[in-house]
C-alpha positions in Angstrom: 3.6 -11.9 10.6 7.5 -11.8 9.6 7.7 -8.2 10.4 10.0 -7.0 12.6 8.3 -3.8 14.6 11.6 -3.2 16.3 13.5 -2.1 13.5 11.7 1.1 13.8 13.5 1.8 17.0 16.9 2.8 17.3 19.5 0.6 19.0 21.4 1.8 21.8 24.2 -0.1 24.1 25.8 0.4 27.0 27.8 3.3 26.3 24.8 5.1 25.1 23.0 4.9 28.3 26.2 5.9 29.9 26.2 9.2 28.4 22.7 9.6 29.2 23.0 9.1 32.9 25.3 11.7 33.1 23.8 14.0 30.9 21.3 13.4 33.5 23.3 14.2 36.2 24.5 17.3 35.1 27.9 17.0 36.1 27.3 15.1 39.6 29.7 11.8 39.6 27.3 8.7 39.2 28.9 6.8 41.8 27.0 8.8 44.5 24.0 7.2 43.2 25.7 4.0 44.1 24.2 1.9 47.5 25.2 -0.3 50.1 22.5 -3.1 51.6 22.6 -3.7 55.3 25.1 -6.3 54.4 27.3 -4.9 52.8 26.2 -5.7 49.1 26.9 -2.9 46.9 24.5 -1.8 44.5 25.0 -0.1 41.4 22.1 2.1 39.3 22.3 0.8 36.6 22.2 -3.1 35.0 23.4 -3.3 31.3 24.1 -7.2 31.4 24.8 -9.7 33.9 27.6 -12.2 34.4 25.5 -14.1 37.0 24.0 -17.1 36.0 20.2 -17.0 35.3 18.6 -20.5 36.4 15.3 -20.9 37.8 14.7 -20.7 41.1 11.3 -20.5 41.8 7.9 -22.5 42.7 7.0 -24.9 40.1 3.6 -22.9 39.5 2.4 -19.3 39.8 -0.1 -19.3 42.0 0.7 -19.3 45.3 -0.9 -20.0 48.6 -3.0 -18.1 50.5 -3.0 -18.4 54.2 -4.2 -17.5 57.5 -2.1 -18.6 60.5 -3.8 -19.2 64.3 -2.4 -20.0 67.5 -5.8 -20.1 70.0 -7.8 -23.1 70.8 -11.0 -21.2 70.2 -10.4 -20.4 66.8 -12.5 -22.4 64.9 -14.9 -19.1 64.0 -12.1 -16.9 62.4 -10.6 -20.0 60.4 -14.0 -19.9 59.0 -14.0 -17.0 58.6 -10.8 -16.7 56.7 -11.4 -19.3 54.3 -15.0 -18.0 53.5 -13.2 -14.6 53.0 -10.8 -16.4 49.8 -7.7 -18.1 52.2 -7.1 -21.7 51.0 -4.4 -22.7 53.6 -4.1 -23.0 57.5 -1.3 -22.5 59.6 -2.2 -24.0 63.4 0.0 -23.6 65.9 -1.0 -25.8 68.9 0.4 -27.4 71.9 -0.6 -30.5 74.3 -4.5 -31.4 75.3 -5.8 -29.7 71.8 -9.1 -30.6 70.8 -9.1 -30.9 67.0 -12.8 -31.5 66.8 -13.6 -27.8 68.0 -10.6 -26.2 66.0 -11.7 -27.6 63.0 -15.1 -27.9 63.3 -17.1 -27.6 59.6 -13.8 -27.1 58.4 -13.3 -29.5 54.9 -9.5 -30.5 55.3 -10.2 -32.6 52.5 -10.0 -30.2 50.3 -7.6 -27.5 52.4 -4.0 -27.2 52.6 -3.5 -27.2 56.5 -0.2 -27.0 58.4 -0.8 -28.1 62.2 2.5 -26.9 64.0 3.5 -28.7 66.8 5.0 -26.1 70.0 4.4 -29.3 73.4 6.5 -32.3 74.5 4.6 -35.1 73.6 4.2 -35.9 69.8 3.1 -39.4 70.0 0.6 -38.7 71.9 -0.8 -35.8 69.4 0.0 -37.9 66.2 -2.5 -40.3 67.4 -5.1 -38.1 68.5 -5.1 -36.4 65.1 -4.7 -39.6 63.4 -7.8 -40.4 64.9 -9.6 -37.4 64.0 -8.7 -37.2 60.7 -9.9 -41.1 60.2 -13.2 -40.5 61.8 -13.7 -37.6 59.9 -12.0 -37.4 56.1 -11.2 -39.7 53.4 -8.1 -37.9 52.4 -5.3 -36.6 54.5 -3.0 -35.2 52.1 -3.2 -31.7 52.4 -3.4 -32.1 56.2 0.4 -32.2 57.7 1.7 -32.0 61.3 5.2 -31.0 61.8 7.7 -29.9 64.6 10.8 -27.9 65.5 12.9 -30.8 66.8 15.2 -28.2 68.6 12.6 -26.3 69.9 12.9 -26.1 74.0 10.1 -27.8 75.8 9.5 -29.1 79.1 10.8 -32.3 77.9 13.0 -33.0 75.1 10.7 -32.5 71.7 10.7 -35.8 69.6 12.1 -35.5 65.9 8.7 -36.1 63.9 8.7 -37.1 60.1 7.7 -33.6 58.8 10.2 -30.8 60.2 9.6 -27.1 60.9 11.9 -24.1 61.2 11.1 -20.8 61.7 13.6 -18.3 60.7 10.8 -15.8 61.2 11.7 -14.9 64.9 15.7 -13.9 63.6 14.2 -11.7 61.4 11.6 -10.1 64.4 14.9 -10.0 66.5 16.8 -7.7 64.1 18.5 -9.9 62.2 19.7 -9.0 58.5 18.3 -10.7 55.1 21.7 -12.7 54.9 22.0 -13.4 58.9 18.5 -14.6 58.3 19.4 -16.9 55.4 22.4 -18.0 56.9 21.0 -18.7 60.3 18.0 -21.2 58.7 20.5 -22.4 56.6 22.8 -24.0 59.6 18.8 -24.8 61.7 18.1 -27.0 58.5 21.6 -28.7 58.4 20.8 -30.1 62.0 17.0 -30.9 60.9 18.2 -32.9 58.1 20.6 -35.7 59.7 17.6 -37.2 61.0 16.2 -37.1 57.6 12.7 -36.0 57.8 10.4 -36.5 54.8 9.0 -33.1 54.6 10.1 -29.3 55.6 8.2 -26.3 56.5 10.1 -23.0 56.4 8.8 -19.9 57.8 10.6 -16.9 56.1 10.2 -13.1 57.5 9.8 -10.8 54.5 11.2 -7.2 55.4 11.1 -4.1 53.4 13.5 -3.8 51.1 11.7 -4.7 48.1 14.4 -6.4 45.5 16.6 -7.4 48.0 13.6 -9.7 49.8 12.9 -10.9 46.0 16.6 -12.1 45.5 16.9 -13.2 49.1 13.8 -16.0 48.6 15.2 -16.8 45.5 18.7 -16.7 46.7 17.6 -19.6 49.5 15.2 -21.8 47.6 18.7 -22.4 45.7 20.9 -23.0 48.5 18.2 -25.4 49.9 18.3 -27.8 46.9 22.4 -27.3 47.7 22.1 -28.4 51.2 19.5 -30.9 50.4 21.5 -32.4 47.7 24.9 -32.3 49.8 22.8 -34.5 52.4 21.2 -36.9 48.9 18.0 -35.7 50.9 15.1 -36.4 49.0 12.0 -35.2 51.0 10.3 -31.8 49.8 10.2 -28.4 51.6 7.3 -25.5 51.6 8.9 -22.0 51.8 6.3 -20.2 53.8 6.9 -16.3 54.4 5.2 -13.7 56.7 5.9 -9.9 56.3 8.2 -8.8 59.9 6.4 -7.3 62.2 9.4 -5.2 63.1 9.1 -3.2 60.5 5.5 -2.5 61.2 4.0 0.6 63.3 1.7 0.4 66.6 0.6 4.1 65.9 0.2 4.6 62.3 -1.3 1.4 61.7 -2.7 2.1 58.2 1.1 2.8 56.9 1.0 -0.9 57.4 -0.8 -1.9 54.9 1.5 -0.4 52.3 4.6 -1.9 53.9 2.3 -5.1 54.0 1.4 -4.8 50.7 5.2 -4.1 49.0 6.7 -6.9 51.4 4.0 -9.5 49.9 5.1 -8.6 46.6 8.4 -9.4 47.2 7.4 -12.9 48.5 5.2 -13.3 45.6 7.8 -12.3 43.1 10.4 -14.2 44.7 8.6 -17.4 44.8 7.5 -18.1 48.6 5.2 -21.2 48.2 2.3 -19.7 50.9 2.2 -16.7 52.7 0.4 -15.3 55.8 0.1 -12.1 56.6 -0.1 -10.3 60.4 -3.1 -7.9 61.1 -2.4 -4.6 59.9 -3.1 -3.1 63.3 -2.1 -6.4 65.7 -6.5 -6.2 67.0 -7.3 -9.8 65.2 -10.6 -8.4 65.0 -13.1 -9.5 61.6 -12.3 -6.1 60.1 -8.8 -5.9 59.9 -8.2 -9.7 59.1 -10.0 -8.8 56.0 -8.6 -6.3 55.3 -4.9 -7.3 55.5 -6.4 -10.7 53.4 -7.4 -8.6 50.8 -3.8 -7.4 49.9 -3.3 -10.9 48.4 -6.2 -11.3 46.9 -5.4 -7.8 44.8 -2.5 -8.9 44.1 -4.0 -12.6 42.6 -6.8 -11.3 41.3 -6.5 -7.4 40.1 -2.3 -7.7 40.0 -2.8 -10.6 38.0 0.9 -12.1 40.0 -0.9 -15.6 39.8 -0.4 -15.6 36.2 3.4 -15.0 35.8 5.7 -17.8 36.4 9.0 -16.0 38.4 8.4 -12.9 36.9 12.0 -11.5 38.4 14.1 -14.3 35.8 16.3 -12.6 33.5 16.0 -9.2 35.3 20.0 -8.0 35.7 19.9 -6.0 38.9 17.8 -9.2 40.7 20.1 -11.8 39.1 23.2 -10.1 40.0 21.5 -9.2 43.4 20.0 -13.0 43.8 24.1 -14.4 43.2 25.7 -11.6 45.8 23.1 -12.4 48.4 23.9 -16.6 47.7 27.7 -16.0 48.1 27.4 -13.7 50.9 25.2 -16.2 52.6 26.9 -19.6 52.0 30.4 -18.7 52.9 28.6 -17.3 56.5 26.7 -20.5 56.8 30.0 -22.2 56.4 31.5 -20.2 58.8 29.0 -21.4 61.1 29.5 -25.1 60.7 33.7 -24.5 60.7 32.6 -23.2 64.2 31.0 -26.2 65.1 27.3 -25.7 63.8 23.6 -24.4 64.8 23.4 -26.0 68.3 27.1 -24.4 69.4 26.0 -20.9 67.7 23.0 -20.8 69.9 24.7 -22.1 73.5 28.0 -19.6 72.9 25.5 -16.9 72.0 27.1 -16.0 68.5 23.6 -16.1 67.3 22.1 -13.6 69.8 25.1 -11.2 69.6 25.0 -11.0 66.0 21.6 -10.4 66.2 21.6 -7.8 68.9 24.7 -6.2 66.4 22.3 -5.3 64.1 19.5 -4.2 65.6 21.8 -1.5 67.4 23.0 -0.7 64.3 19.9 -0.3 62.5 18.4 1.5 65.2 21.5 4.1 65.2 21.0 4.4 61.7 17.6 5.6 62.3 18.1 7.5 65.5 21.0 9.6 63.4 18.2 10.1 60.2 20.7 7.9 58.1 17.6 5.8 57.8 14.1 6.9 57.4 10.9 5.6 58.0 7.1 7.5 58.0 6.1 7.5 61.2 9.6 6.2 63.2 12.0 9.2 62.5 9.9 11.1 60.1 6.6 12.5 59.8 5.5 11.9 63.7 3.8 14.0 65.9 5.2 12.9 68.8 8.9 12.9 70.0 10.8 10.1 69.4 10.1 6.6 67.8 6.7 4.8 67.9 8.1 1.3 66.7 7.0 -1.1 69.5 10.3 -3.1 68.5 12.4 0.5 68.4 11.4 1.3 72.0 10.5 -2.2 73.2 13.8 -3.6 72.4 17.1 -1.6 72.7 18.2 -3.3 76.0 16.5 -6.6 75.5 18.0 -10.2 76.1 17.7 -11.5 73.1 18.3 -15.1 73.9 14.9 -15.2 75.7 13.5 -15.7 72.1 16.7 -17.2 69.9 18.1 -19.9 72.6 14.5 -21.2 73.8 16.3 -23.9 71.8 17.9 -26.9 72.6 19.8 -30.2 71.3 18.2 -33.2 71.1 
């Protein structure tokens, strides 16, 4: 078939679309419509072409990973549970004297892609106790991997394992911005790599601005191949991302799984390699596990998202917003090793204060109905806001959560 169907249609450019929006607009100047992002990226509402350059930045397949993360001894039943429900991947989080045998009881790690994070002071000690496990029990380790957050504040200094961890995820539950977040796991990973681990896992927050969470993932897959190439660092890294609980509500708890639901897209579309999702009303309980699980197996399996490899490349307003976000985001990270690095961000407190700068912010923003949100500042039936992090928060010391961090 040598027809061409779209000769039937008539071309337009730019200048045609021009005079459309403000036909449109009836009058009303088009650069009201324009927008700022929290940092400062302008936004325009319209794309006719894009000067940034379009490279893939994405996972090397479609499909990505389904998980469930856990942090209890006792949760051998609810793992389970989750993978009989359609997860394929664990996240453990586990600390010193953890019996593997009862956490993973029945569970075929043979065939499931497991991360066991590491949050105690001996790892020797636990290497060999899983090592032993795993021996006893499987033929093949490979999709079983233990790693650690070498700067993570124990009661004795943490040992620097082979597989790294770093968990950006908390900046982002602090109040952090999309580019402080980048920026901040950016300088973490610097650190990580000098002692040149063979493996990466980074935990992303997702918040809820939908393209800008799209470009941001894309954005920092690409300045991790940067960083990683600047250090001729040839391990691999898993881009894990979990939606931020600080955008979600304690008293309207089924908003959440909308805003659960639109920030998984994002991840999805921007590439994340596995994603885990909170309950959608914080009870754990059987019910609403599977019910927050199902938002991703929708989107796999009625969405069809599996099937599109980076569906967002090409796409002007998310390339030009993917190059902003990298520039914006590299030349802060730079500031932050001009300054001395990671380690002398977090003892100085430039980390924390930055942090706690935008949280106030924010929550002005919202207070003042610059910002709106169903349930916070609109739409509630009780005075004032119900965010847990909104009320919990305004005065807190953030460095109980940021520095619990220290160097090696």
């Amino acid at each position: 078939m040598n027809e061409n169907l779209f000769d039937e249609f008539p071309a337009y450019c730019a200048a045609d679309w021009e005079e459309q929006i403000l036909s449109d607009l009836k009058g009303q100047p088009k650069e009201g419509l324009n927008s700022v992002t929290e940092d400062g990226i302008k936004v325009s509402p319209n794309y006719f072409a894009t000067t940034a350059p379009i490279q893939r930045s994405f996972r090397n397949k479609a499909q990505w990973s389904i998980a469930s993360s856990f942090s209890q001894e006792d949760c051998n039943e609810a793992i389970l549970e989750s993978l009989s429900g359609g997860c394929n991947a664990l996240i453990v989080h586990v600390k010193d004297g953890v019996d593997f045998s009862k956490i993973f009881d029945n569970v075929m790690l043979d065939i499931i892609d497991c991360t066991v994070v590491y949050h105690g002071s001996n790892l020797s000690v636990l290497e060999d106790d899983l090592s032993k496990y795993v021996q006893a029990n499987y033929n093949n380790n490979a999709c079983l991997h233990l790693v650690t957050d070498s700067l993570e504040n124990t009661e004795k200094k943490a040992e620097a394992g082979n597989h790294a961890y770093v968990n950006s995820s908390v900046y982002r539950n602090a109040g952090c911005t999309a580019v402080q977040e980048m920026e901040f796991a950016l300088a973490q990973l610097t650190e990580i790599l000098i002692s040149n681990p063979k493996s990466v896992h980074i935990q992303i927050g997702v918040g809820p601005d939908y393209f800008c969470e799209i470009a941001k993932i894309r954005a920092f897959r690409s300045l991790i191949k940067d960083i990683a190439d600047a250090f001729n660092w040839n391990g691999k890294f898993k881009i894990s991302a979990t939606p931020c609980t600080y955008y979600l509500s304690t008293q309207e708890v089924n908003n959440n799984l909308l805003r659960l639901t639109t920030m998984t897209m994002s991840a999805v579309i921007g590439g994340a390699d596995q994603i885990a999702l909170p309950s959608f009303d914080f009870t754990d309980s059987a019910f609403s596990n599977r019910i927050t699980r199902n938002i991703q197996l929708i989107l796999e399996q009625e969405a069809f998202l599996s099937k599109v490899n980076d569906p967002a490349l090409g796409a002007y307003f998310i390339e030009e917003l993917t190059r902003d976000i990298s520039q914006l985001a590299w030349a802060n990270f730079q500031d932050i090793e001009r300054e001395g690095g990671f380690l002398i961000a977090l003892k100085n407190n430039t980390i924390a204060s930055r942090i706690s700068a935008s949280h106030k912010k924010r929550l002005q923003q919202y207070e003042n109905g610059k910002k709106a949100q169903i349930d916070s500042n609109t739409h509630v039936s009780q005075t004032g806001f119900s965010h847990k992090t909104w009320n919990g928060i305004k005065e807190r010391n953030l460095s109980n959560e940021i520095s619990q961090k220290t160097e090696q």
